[in-house]
C-alpha positions in Angstrom: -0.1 223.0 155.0 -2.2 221.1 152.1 -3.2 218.0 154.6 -5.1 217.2 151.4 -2.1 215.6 149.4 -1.0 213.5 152.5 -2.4 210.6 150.8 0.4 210.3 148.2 3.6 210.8 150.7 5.7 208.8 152.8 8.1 209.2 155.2 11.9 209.0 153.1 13.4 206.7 156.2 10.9 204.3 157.4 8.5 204.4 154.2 5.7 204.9 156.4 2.5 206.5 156.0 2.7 210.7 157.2 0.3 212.0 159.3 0.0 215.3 160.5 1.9 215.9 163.7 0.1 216.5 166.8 1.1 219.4 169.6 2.6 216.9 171.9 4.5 216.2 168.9 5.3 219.8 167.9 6.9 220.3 170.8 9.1 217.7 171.2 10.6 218.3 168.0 10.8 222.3 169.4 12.5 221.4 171.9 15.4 220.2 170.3 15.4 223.5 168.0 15.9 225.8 171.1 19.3 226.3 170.7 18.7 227.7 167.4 15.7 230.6 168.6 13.7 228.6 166.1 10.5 226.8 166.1 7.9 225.1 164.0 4.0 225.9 164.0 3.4 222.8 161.9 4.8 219.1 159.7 4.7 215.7 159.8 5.6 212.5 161.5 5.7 208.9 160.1 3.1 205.9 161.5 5.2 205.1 163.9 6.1 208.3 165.5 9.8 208.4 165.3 10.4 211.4 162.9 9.2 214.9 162.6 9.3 216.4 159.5 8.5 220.5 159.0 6.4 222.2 157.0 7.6 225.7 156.0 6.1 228.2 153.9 3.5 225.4 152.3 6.4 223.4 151.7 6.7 219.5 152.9 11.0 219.6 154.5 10.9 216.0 153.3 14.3 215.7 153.4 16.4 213.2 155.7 18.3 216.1 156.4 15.1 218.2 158.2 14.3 215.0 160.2 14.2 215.6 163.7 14.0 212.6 165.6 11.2 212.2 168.3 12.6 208.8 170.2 15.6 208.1 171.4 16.2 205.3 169.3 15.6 207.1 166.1 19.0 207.1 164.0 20.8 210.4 162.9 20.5 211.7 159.7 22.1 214.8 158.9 25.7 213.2 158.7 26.0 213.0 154.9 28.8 211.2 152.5 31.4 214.0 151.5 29.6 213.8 147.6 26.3 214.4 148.6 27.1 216.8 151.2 28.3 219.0 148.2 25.9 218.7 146.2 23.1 219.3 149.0 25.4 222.2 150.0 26.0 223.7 146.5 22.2 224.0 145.4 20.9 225.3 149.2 23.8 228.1 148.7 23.3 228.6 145.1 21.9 232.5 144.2 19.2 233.6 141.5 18.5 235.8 138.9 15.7 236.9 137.1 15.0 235.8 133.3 11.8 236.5 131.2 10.8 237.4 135.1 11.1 234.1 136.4 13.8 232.9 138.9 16.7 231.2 137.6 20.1 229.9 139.0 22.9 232.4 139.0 25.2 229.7 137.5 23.1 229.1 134.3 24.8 231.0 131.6 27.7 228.4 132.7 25.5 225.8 131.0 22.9 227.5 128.7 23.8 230.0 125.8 21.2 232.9 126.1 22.9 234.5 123.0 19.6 235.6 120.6 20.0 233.8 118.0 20.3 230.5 120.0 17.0 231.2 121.5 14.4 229.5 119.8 16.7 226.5 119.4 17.1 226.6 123.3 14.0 227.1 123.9 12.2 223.8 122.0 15.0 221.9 123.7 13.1 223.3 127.2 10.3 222.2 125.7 11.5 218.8 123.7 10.6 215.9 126.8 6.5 217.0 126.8 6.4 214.9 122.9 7.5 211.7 125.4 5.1 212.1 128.5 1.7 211.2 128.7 -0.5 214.9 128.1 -3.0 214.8 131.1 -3.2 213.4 134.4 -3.3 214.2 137.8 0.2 213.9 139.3 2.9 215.4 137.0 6.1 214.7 139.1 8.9 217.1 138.5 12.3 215.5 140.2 15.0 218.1 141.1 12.5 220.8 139.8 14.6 223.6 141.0 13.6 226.8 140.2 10.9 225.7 137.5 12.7 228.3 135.7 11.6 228.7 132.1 8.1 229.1 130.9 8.9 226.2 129.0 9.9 223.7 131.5 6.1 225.2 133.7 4.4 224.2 130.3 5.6 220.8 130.1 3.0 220.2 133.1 -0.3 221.6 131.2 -2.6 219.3 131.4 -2.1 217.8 134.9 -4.1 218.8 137.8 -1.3 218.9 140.2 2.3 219.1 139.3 4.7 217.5 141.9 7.6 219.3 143.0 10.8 217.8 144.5 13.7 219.6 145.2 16.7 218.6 147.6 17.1 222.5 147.5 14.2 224.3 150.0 15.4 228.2 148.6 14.7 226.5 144.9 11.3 225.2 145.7 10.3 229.0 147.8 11.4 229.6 144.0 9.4 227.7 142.2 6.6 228.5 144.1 6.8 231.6 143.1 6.7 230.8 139.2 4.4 228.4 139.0 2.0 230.7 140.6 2.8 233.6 137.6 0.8 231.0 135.1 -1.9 229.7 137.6 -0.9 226.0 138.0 -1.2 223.8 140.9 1.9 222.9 142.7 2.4 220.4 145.5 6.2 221.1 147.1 8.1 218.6 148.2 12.0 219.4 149.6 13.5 215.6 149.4 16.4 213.4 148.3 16.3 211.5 144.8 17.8 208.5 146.0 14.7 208.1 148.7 12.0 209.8 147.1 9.2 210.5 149.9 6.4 209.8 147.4 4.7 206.1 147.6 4.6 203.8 144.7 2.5 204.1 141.8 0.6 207.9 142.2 2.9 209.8 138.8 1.1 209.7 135.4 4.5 211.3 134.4 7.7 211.6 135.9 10.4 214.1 134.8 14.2 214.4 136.1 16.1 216.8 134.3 19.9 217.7 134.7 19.8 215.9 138.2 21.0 212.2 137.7 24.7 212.7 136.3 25.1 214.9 139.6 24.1 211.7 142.0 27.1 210.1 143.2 27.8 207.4 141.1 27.3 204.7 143.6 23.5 206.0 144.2 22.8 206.5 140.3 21.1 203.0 140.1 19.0 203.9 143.3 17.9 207.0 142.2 17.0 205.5 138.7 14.8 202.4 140.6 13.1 205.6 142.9 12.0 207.2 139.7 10.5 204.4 137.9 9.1 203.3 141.3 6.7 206.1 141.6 5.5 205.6 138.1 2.2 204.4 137.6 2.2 201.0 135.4 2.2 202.0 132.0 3.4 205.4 132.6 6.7 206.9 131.6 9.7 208.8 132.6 11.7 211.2 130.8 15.4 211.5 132.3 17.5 214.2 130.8 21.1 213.4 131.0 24.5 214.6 130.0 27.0 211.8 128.0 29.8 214.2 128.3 32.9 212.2 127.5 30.6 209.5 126.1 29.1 211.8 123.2 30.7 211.5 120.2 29.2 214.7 118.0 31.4 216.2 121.0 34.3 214.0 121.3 35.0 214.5 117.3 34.0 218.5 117.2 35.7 220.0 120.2 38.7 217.3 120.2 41.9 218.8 122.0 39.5 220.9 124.1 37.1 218.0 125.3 40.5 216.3 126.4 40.9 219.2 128.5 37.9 219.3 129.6 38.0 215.7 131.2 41.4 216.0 132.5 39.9 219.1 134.3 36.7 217.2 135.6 39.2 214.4 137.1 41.4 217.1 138.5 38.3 219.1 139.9 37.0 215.9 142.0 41.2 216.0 143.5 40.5 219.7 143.9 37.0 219.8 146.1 38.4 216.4 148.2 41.7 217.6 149.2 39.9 221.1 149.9 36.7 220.0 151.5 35.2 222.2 148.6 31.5 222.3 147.9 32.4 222.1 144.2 29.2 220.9 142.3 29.6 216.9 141.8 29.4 215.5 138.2 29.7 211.6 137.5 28.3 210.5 133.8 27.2 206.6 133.0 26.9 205.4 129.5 24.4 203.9 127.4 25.7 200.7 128.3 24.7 201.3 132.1 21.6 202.4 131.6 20.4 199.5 129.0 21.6 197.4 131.7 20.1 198.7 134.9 16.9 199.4 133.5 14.2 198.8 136.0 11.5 199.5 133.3 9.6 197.5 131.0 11.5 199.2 127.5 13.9 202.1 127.4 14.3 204.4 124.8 17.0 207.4 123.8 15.9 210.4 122.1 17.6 214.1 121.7 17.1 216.7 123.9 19.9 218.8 122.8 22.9 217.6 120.8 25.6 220.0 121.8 26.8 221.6 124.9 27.6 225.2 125.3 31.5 224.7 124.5 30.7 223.9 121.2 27.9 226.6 120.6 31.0 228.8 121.8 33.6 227.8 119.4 31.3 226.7 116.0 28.2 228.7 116.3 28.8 233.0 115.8 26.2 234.9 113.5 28.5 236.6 111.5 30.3 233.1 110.8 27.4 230.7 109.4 26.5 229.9 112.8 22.7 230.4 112.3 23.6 227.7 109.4 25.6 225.5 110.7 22.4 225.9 113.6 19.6 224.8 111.5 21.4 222.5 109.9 21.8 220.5 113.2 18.5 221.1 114.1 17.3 219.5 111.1 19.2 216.2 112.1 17.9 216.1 115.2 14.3 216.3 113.9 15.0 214.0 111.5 17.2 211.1 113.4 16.2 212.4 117.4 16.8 208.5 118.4 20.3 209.0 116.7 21.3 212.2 117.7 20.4 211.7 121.8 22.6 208.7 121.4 25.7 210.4 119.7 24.6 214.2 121.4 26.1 215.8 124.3 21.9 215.5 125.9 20.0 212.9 125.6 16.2 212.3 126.9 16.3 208.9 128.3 12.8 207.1 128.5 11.8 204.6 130.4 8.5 203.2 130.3 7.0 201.5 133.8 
């Protein structure tokens, strides 16, 4: 366990400092693992004592969800609202394959079109929130890193000393582990919540969230917004990927009937995985509008990350039918208008500075 870092954590429930946890303390929390033939050898507990938090395989369980009360008083926290419970569920059951020999989700040619021509398009879009981060630091905070799982998204961290890892997902983080360690950089690992970030104020010279807000229930979407910034150091900034869906218009205009059908099948979907009690991955996606109004930054900006989803790289974009065309020629608007396109784009990259 890297004891060293202990000065930039805190416990996710009582925002206490964490210090390392003692035998006495070891075994208490043991104890109530018994009936599971499982044990810790090491974690944390908060100031005051009440919570036990493991460490497994160098990584911090962080998570409300791993906290194993030590008093009697201490309040339960695995119970989970049905939303969240999904989405913890669906990205702690999710499998992986292997790409460029890194790790990546199973479900990611759902989202991403690998298709070779595609490629270098996809690929500076991996790369595309680096221009909007400060270069160099120490902490490089990487929220809902999952997998790390393009040598892109590992490069956006050269530069930084240390690059933060926070995952609600502890298979993801053994993951990204794992990749990180392919190009030699320094990786603190950190299975937690976005919504109660166990990191204290202030210690990021960048913060990063990518495809991980929109799939925060709604209600939490301002809270995990405020948890990002908070972590921020003053001056710093943070580069939120996000995904307009209904509220693009490239998107709305080019895939007409078909985006109608897609939102009739979202709506029906939520109906679907409530009625069921299915672990159906949770989508929910605010507007512009929301965001200028909750900012809890000093100045927010919208720029392109990508401008169209897979749907429309699907229907519009086939070699043999001007696709590599029709492809550069909305490249070339995004590099041209990027404040234009993330606004009217299926992606945007939403910056706030602290």
């Amino acid at each position: 366990m890297q004891s060293a870092h202990l000065s930039i954590l805190q416990c996710p429930i009582s925002q206490q400092e964490l210090l390392i946890a003692s035998r006495e303390q070891l075994a208490i929390a043991n104890e109530q693992l018994h009936e599971f033939f499982f044990s810790f050898e090491e974690g944390l507990v908060n100031a005051g004592a009440d919570w036990f938090f493991p460490a497994y395989k160098d990584v911090y369980c962080l998570h409300p969800f791993y906290a194993i009360p030590l008093k009697e008083n201490a309040r339960p926290t695995r119970e989970m609202e049905f939303d969240k419970k999904r989405i913890f569920n669906y990205f702690n059951q999710i499998g992986y394959q292997q790409f460029e020999g890194q790790s990546i989700y199973d479900d990611a040619k759902q989202f991403v079109d690998f298709r070779p021509f595609l490629l270098p398009y996809t690929q500076h879009g991996f790369y595309n929130c680096r221009q909007y981060l400060d270069q160099q630091g120490k902490y490089y905070v990487d929220v809902a890193c999952g997998s790390v799982a393009f040598k892109e998204y590992i490069q956006l961290a050269e530069g930084f000393e240390y690059r933060v890892c926070v995952d609600q997902s502890l298979n993801a983080l053994l993951q990204a582990k794992q990749n990180l360690h392919q190009y030699g950089q320094n990786g603190i690992f950190i299975c937690g919540d976005l919504v109660s970030l166990p990191l204290k104020t202030g210690i990021a010279d960048a913060v990063l969230c990518q495809h991980a807000l929109f799939h925060v229930p709604a209600s939490y979407q301002l809270k995990a917004l405020q948890e990002l910034v908070r972590v921020a150091a003053t001056g710093k900034k943070i580069a939120i990927v996000y995904d307009w869906f209904y509220h693009s218009w490239f998107m709305n205009l080019a895939l007409g009937p078909y985006q109608l059908y897609r939102v009739f099948r979202h709506y029906a979907g939520k109906i679907y995985a409530r009625l069921l009690n299915k672990d159906k991955l949770y989508f929910y996606s605010h507007g512009l509008s929301w965001f200028r109004r909750n900012n809890p930054g000093k100045k927010l900006s919208v720029y392109v990350w990508r401008s169209f989803n897979i749907h429309f790289s699907r229907i519009y974009l086939h070699k043999k039918l001007g696709g590599e065309k029709l492809l550069s020629y909305i490249w070339k608007l995004e590099k041209k208008y990027p404040e234009k396109m993330g606004k009217l784009g299926e992606y945007p990259i939403i910056v706030i500075e602290k």
